[in-house]
N, C-alpha and C positions, 0 to 999 in steps of 0.2 A: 781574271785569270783563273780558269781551272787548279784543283790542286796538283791532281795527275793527268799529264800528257803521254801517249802512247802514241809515239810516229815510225808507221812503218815497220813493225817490229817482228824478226825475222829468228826463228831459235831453230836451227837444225840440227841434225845428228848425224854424223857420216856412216854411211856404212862400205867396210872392211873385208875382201876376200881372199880368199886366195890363202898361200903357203906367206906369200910375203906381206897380207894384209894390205892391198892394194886399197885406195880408195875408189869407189865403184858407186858411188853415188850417195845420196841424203837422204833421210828422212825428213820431210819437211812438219814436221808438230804445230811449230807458226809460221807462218808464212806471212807477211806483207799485212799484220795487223794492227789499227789505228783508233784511236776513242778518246774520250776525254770522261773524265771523274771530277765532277764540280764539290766545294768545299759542304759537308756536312748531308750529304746525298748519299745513296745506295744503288750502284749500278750493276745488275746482275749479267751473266755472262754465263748460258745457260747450252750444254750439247751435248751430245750421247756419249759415251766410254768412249777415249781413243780421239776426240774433236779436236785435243791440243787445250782445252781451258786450266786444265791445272797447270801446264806447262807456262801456258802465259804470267799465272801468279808465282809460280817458283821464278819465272826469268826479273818481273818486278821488283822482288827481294834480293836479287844475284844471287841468288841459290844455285840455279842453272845459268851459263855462262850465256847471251844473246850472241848469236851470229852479226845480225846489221839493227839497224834503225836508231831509234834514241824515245830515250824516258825521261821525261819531264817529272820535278816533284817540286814543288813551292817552287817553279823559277828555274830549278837546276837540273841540266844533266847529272843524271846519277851512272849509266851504264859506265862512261870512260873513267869513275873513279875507283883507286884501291882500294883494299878491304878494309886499309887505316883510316883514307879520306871519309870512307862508307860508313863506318863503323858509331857515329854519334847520329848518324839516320836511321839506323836500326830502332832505334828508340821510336821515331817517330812513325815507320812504317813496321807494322807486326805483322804476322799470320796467325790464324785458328785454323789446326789442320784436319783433316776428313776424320781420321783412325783416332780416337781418344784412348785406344790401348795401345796405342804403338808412341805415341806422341810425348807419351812421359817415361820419365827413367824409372822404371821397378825399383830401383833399388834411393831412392831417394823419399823424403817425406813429403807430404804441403809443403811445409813450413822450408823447405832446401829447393824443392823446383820452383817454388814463386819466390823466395829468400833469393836466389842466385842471381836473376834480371836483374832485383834491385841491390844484387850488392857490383855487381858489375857495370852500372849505370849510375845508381847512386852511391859511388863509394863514402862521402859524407857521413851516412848515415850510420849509427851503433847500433849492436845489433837486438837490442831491444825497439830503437826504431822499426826497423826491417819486422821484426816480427806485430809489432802494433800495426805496419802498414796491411800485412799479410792476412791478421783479422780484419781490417776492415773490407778485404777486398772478397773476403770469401762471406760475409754477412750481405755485402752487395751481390756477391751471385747467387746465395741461397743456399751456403753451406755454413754448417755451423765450427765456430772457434776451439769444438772439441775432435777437429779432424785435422789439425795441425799438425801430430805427429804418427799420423796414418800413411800408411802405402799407396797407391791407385791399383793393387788389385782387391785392395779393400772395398773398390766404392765399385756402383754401377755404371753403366755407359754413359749414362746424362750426366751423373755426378762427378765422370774423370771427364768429360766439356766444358763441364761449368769450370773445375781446375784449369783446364787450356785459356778460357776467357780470362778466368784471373792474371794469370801469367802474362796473357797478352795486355790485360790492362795494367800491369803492374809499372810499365815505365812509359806511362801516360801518352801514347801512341794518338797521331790525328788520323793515321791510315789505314786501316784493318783488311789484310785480303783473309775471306773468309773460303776457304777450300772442302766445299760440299759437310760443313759446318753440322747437316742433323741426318746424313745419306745411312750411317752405321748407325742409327739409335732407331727404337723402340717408337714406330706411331705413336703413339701415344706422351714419348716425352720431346718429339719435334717440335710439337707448337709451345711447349714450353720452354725452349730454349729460344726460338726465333723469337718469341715474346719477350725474352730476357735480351736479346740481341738489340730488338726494337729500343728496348728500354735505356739500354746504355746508351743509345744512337741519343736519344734526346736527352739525355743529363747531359753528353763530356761532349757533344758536338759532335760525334765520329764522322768518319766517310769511311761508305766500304766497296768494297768491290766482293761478291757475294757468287760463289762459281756453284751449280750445280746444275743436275742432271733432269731435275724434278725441277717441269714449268707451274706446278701447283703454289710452292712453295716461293719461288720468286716472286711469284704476283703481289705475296702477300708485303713481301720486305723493298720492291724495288721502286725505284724511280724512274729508270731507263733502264731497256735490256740490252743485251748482245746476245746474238744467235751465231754460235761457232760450228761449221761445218769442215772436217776436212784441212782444219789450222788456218781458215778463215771465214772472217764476221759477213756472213751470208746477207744479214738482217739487224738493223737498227735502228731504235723506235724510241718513244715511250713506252712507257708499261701498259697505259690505256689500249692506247692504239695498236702494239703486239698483239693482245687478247680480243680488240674489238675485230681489227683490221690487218690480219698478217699477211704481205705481201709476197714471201716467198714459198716454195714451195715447201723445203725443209723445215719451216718454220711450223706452216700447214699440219706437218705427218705429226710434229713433235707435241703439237696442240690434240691430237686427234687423239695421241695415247696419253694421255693424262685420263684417270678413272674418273666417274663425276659422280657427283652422287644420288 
């Protein structure tokens, strides 16, 4: 059994005119989209600005409300449940989001935006727990235990992702949707992070579902792609076979602008 099932899954937005705000039709973001995410895998899900992929990973989390279809996670529909039934899966399904400056609260330390998942998840724990867990999570990304009581307009663009990974792994999540994860950072500190991403994949088992823009970059991390055209999966393959043998045409153009070197 897969971990994650995606059937059919349909996320639209109405749109509104008029004086009385008539209903006048949808936008359709997802439309009719379906795939499966096997246990301890990395499925990328790769389309231009505007394809609908982020919208898929917000509607996975109920961040964004789904129109139709149904989400499978270990076994269970998750869409029909409320935010109280939902709310001990959050643990288990996380996000890393695109914007590492927008992603954390300015006005909070390390030690309070990784501190808070686990005092809201693990309330057990004292709060000298909490902060021993905090080191050790920021020693596994690469930051040092003297930035605990730091800002994130302290740190640079890598160094407030490496904070989001922490957080995301702080309550030991098996799901990780990762949302265009290195799009806002520095050449140069991308493959440093996807390398770190790599890395945790193989300690704690992860699975991820891994959204961006850049087919360069998937190749490197994926195991099977999605090609999202338009809020639907144009193209689906292995990783090999997207790069050796792309079937579609969208697929085709989005290969062709990839720089090489």
């Amino acid at each position: 059994m897969p971990l994650l099932e995606v059937r059919n899954l349909r996320t639209w937005f109405p749109i509104h005119t008029g004086v009385l705000r008539r209903h006048t039709g949808d936008v359709k973001a997802v439309d009719d989209v379906s795939f499966t995410v096997e246990q301890g895998s990395t499925v990328g899900l790769v389309g231009e600005s505007g394809s609908g992929k982020t919208t898929v990973g917000r509607t996975l989390l109920k961040l964004i409300p789904a129109t139709a279809g149904e989400v499978i996670f270990d076994g269970r529909s998750i869409l029909p449940l409320t935010e109280g039934e939902f709310r001990p899966l959050r643990r288990e399904i996380q996000m890393i989001f695109q914007d590492p400056y927008g992603s954390l609260n300015p006005r909070l330390t390390v030690l309070s935006i990784i501190g808070e998942a686990l005092e809201i998840h693990f309330p057990q724990l004292t709060a000298a727990d909490r902060r021993e867990r905090v080191v050790a999570l920021l020693n596994r990304v690469g930051l040092h235990p003297d930035h605990l009581h730091r800002y994130p307009h302290e740190f640079s663009g890598g160094q407030r992702q490496r904070i989001g990974i922490a957080r995301a792994l702080a309550v030991e999540p098996r799901f990780i949707v990762c949302d265009e994860p290195v799009s806002a950072l520095d050449v140069s500190v991308q493959a440093q992070i996807v390398n770190l991403l790599m890395d945790l994949q193989d300690e704690f088992g992860l699975t991820y579902l891994f959204i961006a823009h850049d087919l360069a970059v998937v190749e490197h991390v994926s195991d099977h792609v999605l090609v999202m055209h338009r809020g639907q999966i144009v193209e689906s393959a292995p990783a090999e076979r997207i790069y050796a043998d792309p079937q579609h045409e969208y697929t085709r153009r989005l290969l062709a602008a990839v720089p090489s070197l």
